[in-house]
N, C-alpha and C positions, 0 to 999 in steps of 0.2 A: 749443519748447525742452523738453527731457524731463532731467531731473537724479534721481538716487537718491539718499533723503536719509535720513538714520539715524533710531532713534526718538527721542523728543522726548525733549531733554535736560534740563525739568522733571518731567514727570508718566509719561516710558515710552511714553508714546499713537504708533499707526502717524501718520507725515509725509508728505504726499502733494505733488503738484504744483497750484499752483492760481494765479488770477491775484488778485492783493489791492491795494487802494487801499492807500497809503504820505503820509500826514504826514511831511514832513520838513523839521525845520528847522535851517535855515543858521546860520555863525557870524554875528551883526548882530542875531538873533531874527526873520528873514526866515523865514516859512513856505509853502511848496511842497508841492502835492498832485498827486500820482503815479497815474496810473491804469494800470490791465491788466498789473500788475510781477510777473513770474514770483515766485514765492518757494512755501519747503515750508511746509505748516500742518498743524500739531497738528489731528488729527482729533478730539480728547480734549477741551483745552485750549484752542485757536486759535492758542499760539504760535507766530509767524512765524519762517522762515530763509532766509537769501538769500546766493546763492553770490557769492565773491568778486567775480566778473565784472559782476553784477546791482548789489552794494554800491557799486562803483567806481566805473558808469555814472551811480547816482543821486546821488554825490555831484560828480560832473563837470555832470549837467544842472543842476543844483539850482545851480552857478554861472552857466549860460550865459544871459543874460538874452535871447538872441536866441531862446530856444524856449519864450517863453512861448506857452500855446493864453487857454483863458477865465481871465477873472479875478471871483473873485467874494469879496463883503464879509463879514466876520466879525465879530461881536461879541466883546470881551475884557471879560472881568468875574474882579473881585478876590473872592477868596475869602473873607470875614470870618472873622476869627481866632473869634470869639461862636458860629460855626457848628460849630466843631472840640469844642466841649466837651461 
């Protein structure tokens, strides 16, 4: 999949084509991890862009419960308010 992608719309930096893992998470706080997902990256920066088509898909899979692959466990840890000061 080959897409031309403008320069990055924080920092100016050339956007290329590359494949990036995607955190995404669902409305529920359901989270889903994306592998080999076309999008442009900030060569500068690392910020990501992903064309319409790509946006659309991952929010269509990130529904379909029939395509899950591995499933692996996560630690959640609350961030102490003590820590921020």
């Amino acid at each position: 999949m080959k897409h031309e992608y403008a320069n990055c719309s924080f920092c100016g930096g050339k956007v290329v084509e590359n494949k990036v893992k995607v955190d995404y998470r669902t409305t529920g706080d359901e989270l889903v991890v994306f592998e080999d997902v076309p999008a442009g990256v900030c060569e500068q920066c690392g910020e990501k862009y992903y064309t319409a088509k790509v946006a659309r898909a991952l929010e269509l899979m990130a529904k379909d419960k029939s395509l899950a692959g591995k499933v692996v466990s996560v630690p959640v840890k609350s961030f102490p308010e003590s820590m921020a000061i």
